[in-house]
Every structure is written in structure tokens, then in C-alpha cells.
C-alpha positions in Angstrom: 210.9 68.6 102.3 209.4 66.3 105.3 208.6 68.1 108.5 210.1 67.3 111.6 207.6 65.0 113.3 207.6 62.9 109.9 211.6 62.9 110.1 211.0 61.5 113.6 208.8 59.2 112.9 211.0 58.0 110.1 213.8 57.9 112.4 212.0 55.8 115.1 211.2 53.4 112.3 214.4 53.0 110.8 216.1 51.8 114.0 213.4 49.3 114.5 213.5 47.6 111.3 217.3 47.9 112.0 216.9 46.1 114.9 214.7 43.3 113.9 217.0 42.8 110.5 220.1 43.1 112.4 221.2 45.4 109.6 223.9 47.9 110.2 222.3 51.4 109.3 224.9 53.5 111.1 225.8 55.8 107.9 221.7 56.3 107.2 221.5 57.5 111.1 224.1 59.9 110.6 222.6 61.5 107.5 219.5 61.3 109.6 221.2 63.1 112.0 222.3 65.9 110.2 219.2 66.6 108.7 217.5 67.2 112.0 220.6 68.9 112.9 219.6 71.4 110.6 215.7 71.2 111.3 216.5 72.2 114.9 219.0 74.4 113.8 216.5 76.7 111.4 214.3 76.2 114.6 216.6 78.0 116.9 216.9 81.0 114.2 213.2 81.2 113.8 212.9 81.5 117.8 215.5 84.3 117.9 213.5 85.9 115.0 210.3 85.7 116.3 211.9 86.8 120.2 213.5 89.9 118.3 210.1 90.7 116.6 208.6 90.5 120.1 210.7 92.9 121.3 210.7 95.4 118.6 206.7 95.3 119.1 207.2 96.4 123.0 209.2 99.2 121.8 207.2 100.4 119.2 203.5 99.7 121.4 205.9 101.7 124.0 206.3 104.9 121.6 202.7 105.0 121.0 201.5 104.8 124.8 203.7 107.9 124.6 202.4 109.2 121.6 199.0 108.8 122.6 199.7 110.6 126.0 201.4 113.8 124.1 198.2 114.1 121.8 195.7 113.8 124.5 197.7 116.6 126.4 197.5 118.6 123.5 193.7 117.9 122.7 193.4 118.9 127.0 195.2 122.2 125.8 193.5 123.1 122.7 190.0 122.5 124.6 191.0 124.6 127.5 192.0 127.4 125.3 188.6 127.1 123.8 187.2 127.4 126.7 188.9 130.3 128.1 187.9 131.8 124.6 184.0 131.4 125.2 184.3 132.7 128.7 186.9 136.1 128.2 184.2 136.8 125.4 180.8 136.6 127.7 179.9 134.1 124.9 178.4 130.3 125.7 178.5 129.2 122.2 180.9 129.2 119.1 181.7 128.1 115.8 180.9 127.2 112.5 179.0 125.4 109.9 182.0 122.5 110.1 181.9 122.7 113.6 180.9 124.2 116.6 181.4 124.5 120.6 179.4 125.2 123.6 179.9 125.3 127.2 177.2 122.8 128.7 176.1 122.3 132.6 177.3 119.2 134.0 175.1 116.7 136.4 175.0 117.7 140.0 177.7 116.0 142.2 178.0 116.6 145.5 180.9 117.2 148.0 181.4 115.6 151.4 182.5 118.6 153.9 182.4 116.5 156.9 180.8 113.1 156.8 180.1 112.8 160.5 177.5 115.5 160.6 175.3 113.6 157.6 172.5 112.5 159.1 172.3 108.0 159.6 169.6 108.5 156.6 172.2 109.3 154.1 174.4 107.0 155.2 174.8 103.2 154.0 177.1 99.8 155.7 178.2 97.5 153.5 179.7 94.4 155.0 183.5 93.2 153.7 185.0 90.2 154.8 188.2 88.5 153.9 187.8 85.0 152.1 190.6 83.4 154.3 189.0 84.7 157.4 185.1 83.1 156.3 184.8 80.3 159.3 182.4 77.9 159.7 179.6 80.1 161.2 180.6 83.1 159.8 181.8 84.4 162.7 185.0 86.3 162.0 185.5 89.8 162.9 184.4 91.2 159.5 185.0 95.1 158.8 182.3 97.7 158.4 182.3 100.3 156.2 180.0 103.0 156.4 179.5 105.5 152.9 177.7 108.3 151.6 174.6 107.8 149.8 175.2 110.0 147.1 172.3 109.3 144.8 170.1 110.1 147.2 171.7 113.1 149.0 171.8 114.6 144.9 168.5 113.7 144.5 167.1 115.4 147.1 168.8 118.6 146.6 167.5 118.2 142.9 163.8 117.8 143.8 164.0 119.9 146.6 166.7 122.2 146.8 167.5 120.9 150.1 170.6 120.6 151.6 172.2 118.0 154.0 174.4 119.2 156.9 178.4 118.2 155.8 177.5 118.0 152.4 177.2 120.5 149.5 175.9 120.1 145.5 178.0 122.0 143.0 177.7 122.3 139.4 180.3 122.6 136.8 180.0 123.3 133.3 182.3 121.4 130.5 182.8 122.3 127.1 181.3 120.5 124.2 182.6 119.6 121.0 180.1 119.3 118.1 
């Protein structure tokens, strides 16, 4: 069976030699006709096909989003159960030869109480501006905004055990999985 750019082609000829043989071709043309009739025809039900597969895919990529949701709640579960384990039993570690679990410190991070007593030292600017607003000598009325220097703040208080005034370092422990 031809496919339907050689059917066109075909067609496009046809007509020509038609014309320059002043032949009367009118009952090939139809058959012609039909034939791409039912090209375009078995093109229409592929579309729909391929449109319905499309949306049965949505569905189903849908029900696993949800699926994946449910089993990470339940993983969040299982592991805070675990950890309520190790803790009502004074224990830091647990397990097996398959498996095992321990309750680990996490890195420092620190907490902003009240950012306007940090000291300027802690503090850095960084300069946004909108694109549209960029004129020719960079003169616009750009904003600043002014943020914590974590890194160092932590740092400090790492080295030093020092702390910053509005600011203090906790430390959390999280459970891990071997």
C-alpha cells in the first residue's frame, strides 16, 4: 500500500498529464479520491487513538503522584515510630544484622530571633533590579535587600562557641537508616 505523500504525488501528476493530453480522467480522480478518503479517514482514528492514550496516561501518571504521596507518608510514619522507639528506650542505636538504625546529630543551623539586633558584620546586600526597569545608565530605583550571613554566623559559633545578638544555633538530631 502507497503512503499518502506518494498518493499525492501521484495525484498531482495524474492531473497534469491530464491536462497536457486533454484526456478525461474523471473516473481515476474519483477512485483517487476515495482512496485518500480513507487515508485521512484511518488518520482521524489514529488521532483519536493516540489523544485517548494521552489521556489514559494523565490518569494513570495522576494515581501514582498519589500513590507516591501515600507511601512516603507512610515511610514518614514508620520512621517516626522508630524514632520514638529509640528515644522511650534511652537507646541511640538499634537493629540487626539485615539492618540497623541510629539517631545521628544534624549540622548546626541557626535561627534568626530578631534580625535588626545582628550586628552590620553578619549582614550582606545584594542588589535586584527589574530587567524592564535597566535604563541607559543604570539608574533606576533598584531594590536592596539586606540578608543574614548564615555561613558565617554558624561558623563562628562552631569555632568559637560564640553567639550573635538576634541569633541562636540549634542542633537537631535525625534518624538514620542503614
Amino acid at each position: 500500500m502507497v503512503n499518502i505523500y506518494e498518493l499525492a504525488d501521484q495525484y498531482k501528476q495524474l492531473i497534469e498529464f491530464a491536462e497536457e493530453e486533454d484526456i478525461d480522467i474523471s473516473d481515476i480522480l474519483l477512485g483517487i479520491a476515495e482512496t485518500l478518503d480513507q487515508r485521512m479517514e484511518n488518520l482521524v482514528l489514529s488521532v483519536r487513538t493516540l489523544e485517548a492514550q494521552a489521556t489514559s496516561l494523565e490518569t494513570e501518571i495522576e494515581r501514582l503522584k498519589n500513590k507516591k504521596a501515600a507511601v512516603t507518608n507512610h515511610v514518614d510514619r514508620v520512621k517516626k515510630y522508630a524514632r520514638e522507639l529509640l528515644e522511650a528506650s534511652g537507646r541511640t542505636k538499634g537493629g540487626g544484622t539485615l539492618g540497623s538504625m541510629a539517631l545521628q546529630n544534624s549540622p548546626l543551623s541557626l535561627v534568626v530571633d530578631n534580625e535588626n539586633s545582628i550586628p552590620d558584620v553578619y549582614m550582606r546586600a545584594s542588589l535586584t533590579v527589574q530587567l524592564d526597569e535597566l535604563p541607559e545608565e543604570l539608574s533606576s530605583h533598584p531594590s536592596l535587600k539586606v540578608t543574614v550571613d548564615k555561613k558565617a554566623i554558624i561558623e563562628l559559633a562552631r569555632n568559637d562557641n560564640f553567639a550573635v545578638d538576634g541569633t541562636h544555633v540549634e542542633r537537631n538530631q535525625h534518624l538514620r537508616l542503614r
